[in-house]
C-alpha positions in Angstrom: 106.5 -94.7 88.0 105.9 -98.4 86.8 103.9 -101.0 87.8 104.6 -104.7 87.1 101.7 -107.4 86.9 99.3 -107.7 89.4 100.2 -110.6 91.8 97.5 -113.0 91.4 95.5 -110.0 92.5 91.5 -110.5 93.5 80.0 -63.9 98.4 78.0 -61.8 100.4 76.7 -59.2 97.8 74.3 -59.0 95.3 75.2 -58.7 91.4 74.7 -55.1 90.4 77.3 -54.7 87.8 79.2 -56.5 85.1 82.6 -56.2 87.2 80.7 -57.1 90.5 81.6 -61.1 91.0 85.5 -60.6 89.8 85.6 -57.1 92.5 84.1 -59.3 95.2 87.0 -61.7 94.8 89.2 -59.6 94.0 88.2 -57.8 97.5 88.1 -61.3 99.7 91.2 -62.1 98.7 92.8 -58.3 99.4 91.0 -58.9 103.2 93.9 -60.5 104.4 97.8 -61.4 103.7 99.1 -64.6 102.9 102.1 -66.2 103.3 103.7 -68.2 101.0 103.8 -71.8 102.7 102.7 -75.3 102.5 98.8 -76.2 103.1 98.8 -78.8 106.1 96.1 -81.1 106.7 93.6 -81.4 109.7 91.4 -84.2 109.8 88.1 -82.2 111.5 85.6 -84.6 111.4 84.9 -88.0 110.6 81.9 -90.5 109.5 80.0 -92.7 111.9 80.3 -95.2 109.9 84.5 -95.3 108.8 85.3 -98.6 107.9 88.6 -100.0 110.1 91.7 -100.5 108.1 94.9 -101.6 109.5 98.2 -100.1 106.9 100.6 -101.9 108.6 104.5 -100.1 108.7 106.0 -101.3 105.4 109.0 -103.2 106.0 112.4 -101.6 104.8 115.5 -102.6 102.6 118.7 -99.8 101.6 119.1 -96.3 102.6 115.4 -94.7 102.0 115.2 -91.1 102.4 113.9 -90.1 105.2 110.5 -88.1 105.8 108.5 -89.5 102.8 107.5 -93.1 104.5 105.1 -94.7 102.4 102.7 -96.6 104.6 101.9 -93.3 106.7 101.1 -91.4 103.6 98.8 -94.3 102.4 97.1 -93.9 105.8 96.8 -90.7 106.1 95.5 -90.8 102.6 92.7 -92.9 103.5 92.0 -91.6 107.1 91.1 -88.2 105.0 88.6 -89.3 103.4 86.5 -89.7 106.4 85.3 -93.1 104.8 88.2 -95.4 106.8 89.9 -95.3 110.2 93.3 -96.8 110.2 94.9 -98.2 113.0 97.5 -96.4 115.0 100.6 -98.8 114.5 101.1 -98.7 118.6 97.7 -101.1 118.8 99.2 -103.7 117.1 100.0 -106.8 117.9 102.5 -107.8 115.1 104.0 -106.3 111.8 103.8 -108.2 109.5 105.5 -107.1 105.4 104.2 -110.2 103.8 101.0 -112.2 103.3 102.8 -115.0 104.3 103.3 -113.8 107.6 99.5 -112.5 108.6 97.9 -114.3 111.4 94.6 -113.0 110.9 93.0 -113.7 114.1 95.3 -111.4 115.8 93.7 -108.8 113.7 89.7 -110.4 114.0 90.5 -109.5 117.8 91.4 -106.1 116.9 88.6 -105.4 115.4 89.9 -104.9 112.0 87.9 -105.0 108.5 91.0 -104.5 106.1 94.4 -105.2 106.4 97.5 -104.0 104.4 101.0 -105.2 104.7 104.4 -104.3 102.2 108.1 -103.6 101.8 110.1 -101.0 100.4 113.3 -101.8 98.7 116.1 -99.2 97.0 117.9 -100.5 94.6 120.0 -97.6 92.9 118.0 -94.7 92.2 115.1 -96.6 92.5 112.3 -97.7 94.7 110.1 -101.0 94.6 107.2 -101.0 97.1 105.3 -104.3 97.0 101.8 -104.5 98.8 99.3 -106.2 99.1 95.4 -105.9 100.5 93.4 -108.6 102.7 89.9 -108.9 103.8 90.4 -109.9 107.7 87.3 -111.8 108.4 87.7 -113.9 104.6 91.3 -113.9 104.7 91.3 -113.5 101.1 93.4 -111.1 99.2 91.9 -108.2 97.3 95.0 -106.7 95.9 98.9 -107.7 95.2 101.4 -105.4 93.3 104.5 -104.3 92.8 105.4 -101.1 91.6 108.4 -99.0 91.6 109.7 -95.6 90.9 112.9 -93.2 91.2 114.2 -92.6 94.6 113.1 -88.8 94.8 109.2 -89.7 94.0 108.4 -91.9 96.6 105.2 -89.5 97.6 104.3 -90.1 94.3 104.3 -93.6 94.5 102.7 -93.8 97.7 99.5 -92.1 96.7 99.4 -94.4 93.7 99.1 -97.3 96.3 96.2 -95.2 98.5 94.8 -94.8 94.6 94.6 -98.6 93.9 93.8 -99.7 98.0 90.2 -96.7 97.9 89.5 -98.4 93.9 89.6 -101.8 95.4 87.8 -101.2 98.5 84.9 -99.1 97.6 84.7 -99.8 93.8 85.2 -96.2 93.0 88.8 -94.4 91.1 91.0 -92.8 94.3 91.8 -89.1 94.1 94.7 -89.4 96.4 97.1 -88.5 92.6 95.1 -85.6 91.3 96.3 -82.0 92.6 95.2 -78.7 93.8 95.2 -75.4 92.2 94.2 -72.3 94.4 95.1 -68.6 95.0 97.1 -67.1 98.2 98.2 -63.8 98.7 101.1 -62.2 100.7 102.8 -58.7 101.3 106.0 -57.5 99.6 107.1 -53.9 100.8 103.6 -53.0 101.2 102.6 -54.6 98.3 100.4 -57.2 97.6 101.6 -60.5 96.0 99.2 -62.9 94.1 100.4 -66.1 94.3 99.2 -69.3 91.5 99.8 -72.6 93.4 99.3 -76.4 92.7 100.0 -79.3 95.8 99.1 -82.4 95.7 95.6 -83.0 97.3 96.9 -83.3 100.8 98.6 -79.9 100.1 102.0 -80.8 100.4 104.8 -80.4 97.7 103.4 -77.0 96.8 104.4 -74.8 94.0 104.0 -71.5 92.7 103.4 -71.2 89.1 102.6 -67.4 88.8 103.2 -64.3 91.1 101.6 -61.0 90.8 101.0 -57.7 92.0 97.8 -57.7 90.6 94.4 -60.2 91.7 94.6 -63.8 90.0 91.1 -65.4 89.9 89.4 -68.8 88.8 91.7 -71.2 88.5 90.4 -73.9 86.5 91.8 -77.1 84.9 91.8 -78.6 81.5 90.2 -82.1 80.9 93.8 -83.6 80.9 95.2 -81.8 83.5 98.0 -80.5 81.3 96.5 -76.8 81.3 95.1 -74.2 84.0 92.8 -71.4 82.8 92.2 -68.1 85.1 91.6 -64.5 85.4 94.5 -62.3 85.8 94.6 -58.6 86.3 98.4 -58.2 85.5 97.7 -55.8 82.3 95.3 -53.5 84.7 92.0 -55.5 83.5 90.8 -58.9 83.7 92.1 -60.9 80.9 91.8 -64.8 80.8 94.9 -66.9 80.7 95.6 -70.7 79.5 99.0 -72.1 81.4 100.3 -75.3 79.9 102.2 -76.5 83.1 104.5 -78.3 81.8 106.6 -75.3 79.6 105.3 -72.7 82.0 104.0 -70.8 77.9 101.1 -68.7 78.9 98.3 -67.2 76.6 95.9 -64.4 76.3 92.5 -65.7 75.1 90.4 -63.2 76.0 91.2 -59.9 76.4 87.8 -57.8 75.6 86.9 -54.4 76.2 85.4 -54.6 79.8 84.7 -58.1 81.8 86.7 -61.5 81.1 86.5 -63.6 83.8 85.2 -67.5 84.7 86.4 -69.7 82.2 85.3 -73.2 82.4 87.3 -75.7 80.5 84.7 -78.2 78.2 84.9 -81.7 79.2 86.4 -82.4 75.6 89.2 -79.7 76.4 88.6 -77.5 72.4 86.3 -74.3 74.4 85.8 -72.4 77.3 82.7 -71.3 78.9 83.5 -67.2 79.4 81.8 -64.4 80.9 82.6 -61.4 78.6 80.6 -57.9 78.7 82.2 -56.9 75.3 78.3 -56.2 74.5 77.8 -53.9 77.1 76.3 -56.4 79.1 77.5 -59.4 81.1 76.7 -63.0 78.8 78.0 -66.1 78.6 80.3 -67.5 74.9 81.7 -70.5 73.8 85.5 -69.4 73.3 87.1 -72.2 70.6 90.5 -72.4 72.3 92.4 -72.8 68.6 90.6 -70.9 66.8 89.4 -68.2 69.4 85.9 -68.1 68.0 83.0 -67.0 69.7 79.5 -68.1 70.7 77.1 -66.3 72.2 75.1 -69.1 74.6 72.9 -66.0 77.0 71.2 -63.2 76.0 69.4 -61.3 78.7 69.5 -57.6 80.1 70.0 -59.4 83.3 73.9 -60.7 84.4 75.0 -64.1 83.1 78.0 -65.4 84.6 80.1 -68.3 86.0 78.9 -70.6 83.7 79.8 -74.4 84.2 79.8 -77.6 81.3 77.7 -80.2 81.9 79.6 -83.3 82.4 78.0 -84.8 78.7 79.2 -81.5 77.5 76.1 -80.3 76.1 74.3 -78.4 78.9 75.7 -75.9 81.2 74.1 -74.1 84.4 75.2 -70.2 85.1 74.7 -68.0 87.7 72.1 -64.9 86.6 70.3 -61.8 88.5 67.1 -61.8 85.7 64.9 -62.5 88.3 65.9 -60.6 90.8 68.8 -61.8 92.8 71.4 -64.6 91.9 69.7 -67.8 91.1 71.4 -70.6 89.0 69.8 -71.7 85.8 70.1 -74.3 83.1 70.5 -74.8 79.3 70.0 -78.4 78.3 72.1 -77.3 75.3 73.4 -74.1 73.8 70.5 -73.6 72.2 68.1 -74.0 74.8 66.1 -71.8 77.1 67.4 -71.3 80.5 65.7 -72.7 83.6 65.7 -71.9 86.5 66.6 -75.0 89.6 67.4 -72.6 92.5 64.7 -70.5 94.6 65.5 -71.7 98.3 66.9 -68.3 99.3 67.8 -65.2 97.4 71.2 -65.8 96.4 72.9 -69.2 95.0 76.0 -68.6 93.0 78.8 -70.7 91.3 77.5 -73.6 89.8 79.6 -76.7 89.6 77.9 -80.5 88.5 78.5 -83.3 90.3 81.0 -85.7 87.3 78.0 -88.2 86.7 75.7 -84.9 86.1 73.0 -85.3 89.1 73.6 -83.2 91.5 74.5 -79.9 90.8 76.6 -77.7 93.9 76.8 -73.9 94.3 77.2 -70.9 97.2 73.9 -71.1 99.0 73.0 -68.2 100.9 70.4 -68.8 104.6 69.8 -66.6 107.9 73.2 -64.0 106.7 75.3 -67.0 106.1 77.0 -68.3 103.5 77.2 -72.1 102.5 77.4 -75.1 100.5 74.6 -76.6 98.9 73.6 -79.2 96.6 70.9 -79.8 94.5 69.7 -83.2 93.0 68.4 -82.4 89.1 65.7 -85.0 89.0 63.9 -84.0 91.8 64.8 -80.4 92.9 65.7 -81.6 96.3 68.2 -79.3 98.1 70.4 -80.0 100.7 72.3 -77.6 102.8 75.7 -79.0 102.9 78.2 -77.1 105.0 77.4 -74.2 108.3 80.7 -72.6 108.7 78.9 -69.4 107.9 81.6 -67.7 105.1 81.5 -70.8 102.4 82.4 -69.9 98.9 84.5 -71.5 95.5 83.1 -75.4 95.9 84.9 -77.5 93.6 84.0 -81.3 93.0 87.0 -84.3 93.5 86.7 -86.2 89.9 85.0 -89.3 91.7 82.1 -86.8 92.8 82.9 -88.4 96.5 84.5 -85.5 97.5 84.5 -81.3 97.6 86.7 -78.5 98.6 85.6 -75.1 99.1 86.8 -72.2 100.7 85.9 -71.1 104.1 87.1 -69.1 107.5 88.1 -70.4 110.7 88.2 -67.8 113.1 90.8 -65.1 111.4 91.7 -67.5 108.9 91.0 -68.4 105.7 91.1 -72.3 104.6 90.6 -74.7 102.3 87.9 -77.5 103.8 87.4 -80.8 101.7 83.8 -82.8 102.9 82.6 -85.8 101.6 79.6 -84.6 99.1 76.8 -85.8 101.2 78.1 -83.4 103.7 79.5 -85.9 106.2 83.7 -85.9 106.8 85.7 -83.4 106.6 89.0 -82.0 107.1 90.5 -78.4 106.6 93.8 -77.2 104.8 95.5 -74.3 106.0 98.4 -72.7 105.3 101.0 -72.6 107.8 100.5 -68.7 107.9 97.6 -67.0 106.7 94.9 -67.2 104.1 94.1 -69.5 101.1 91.3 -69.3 98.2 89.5 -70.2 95.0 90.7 -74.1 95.0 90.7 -76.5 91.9 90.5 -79.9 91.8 92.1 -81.7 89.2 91.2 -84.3 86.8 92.6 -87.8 87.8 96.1 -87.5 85.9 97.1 -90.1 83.9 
């Protein structure tokens, strides 16, 4: 895709083993069959406070293939978030593809805050979309650009546009680009199928990128996007993987006697964060990806596990039962002593930090139930975030505005994204079926 100048532009057990965590998801994801199919996205629940947009219907030049219409991705895009509510085209009053041709009172009356207007044009194998974005009550434009792209990437190009509309309205990078990883699992002659899938992050153009007969865990992608990590049981035992998606090459990098399981990429890409019991005991080690060298960062008779960078890539948090029960703790470095942050209930589990490192998010456990929560670092404040009772696998969008996690919705299992204050939300679930274990991806550039 290019882009020309800007136009004048203003788990519901307690660790008692070392192979308890990867058996419980192993076992959640064996509860049910999945079919192989695209996520689909329902919009569940919404702020009190959206901001209204109006994404007018892009004009049209040439023969545009049909399904992929720009304008209604960009506002389904932002109606996702839960931060904007578009205006249904049926409410208004003109439709306009051009600055030139705004009459912004028309809008003023319809209550409107933002305005967005554009054109699509094929020329050959290739699309141009010019747009550009208004403040109604200023009349002053915040945005004008043209970009273009070839004709059979037109989804591409129209989450760039939601990308550059959410920077320029809220001041923070859109996540409408980046992708999802996650887990699903079908039947095949009475057999079960794991299935490796990435979508983009309103789940459609999904693709498989590993099948199995045997549990894949822990997805998790490298700071550039380029890679996945995860646990797969293909050779009869955990062993952890790195994918480079664009060859499909894949790579045994650990492959100990016993447990191999949660890699966490670094946020300089060169190690992984590993849970390995090749001591007897379940600890957490630096794995050097190129050189395969290992660090020993726990050393406890009590289970270390699903450990998590730090954004600055010094610290990490992990999940451990020394005191009890799962708790999550923190190393300010590699060489520091743990601490512990969690004692609200007796079991938090799978740590993951907010990107600018203040909050950090995990599997809180209340009353039976299982949710998300969040706690801010400074001053130990918790906040339950989600109550849909089965909550598990939060992972953070890369502007920290947004998380998904896994959840169940009557016999179903689904992906649910929620703004990371707990407030809008909307659910992915397949079209059939179950989904798990999701992974947001870096923004890709």
């Amino acid at each position: 895709m290019t882009v020309t100048k800007p136009m004048n532009a203003a788990s519901p057990l307690r660790i008692t083993g070392p192979f308890a965590l990867v058996l419980l998801m192993a076992a959640l994801l064996l509860a049910t069959s999945v079919a192989r199919a695209e996520l689909m996205i329902r919009v569940t629940k919404g702020t009190g406070e959206a901001i209204p947009v109006a994404v007018v219907p892009f004009g049209k030049s040439g023969d545009l293939p049909a399904g992929d219409d720009i304008s209604t991705i960009v506002r389904n895009d932002l109606e996702m978030t839960g931060e904007f509510t578009p205006l249904s085209a049926e409410r208004m009053l003109s439709l306009p593809s051009s600055g030139d041709d705004v009459f912004f009172r028309d809008w003023r009356m319809l209550g409107q805050r933002y305005l967005l207007v554009g054109n699509v044009t094929r020329d050959g194998d290739r699309v141009r979309a010019r747009y550009e974005l208004f403040d109604v009550n200023s009349e002053k434009r915040l945005l004008g650009e043209t970009s273009t792209t070839s004709v059979n990437n037109m989804r591409t190009l129209a989450h760039h546009i939601s990308d550059k509309v959410y920077e320029a309205l809220t001041g923070e990078p859109g996540i409408f680009s980046t992708k999802l990883a996650y887990i699903t699992l079908d039947e095949h002659e009475g057999k079960p199928r794991y299935r490796l899938q990435i979508s983009d992050v309103d789940g459609r153009r999904s693709s498989v990128r590993l099948e199995s007969s045997e549990p894949i865990l822990s997805p998790d992608w490298s700071p550039d996007g380029s890679k996945l990590a995860y646990v797969s049981f293909e050779s009869g035992k955990p062993e952890i993987f790195i994918h480079e998606l664009a060859t499909g090459k894949r790579t045994v990098v650990a492959s100990y006697p016993g447990l191999n399981s949660a890699p966490n990429w670094s946020p300089d890409g060169r190690s992984l964060l590993v849970t390995l019991s090749r001591s007897g005991n379940a600890e957490i080690y630096r794995l050097d990806v190129d050189t395969r060298s290992l660090t020993r960062l726990t050393d406890h008779w009590g289970i270390d596990t699903e450990g998590a960078w730090h954004p600055d890539g010094e610290g990490l948090a992990f999940t451990s039962d020394r005191s009890g029960g799962p708790q999550i703790y923190i190393k300010e470095s590699e060489r520091a002593s743990p601490r512990r942050i969690t004692f609200g209930s007796r079991y938090n589990a799978r740590p993951r930090f907010s990107p600018d490192g203040e909050y950090i998010y995990y599997v809180h456990q209340r009353e039976g139930a299982f949710h998300i929560a969040r706690t801010e670092l400074d001053s130990g404040d918790e906040q339950v975030l989600t109550r849909t009772g089965m909550d598990e696998s939060p992972s953070i969008a890369p502007n920290g505005r947004l998380l998904i996690y896994a959840t169940r919705q009557g016999n179903d299992s689904v992906l649910t994204v929620i703004s990371t204050d707990g407030g809008a939300a909307y659910t992915l679930p397949a079209a059939r079926g179950d989904v798990r274990e999701p992974a947001w991806s870096p923004i890709l550039r």
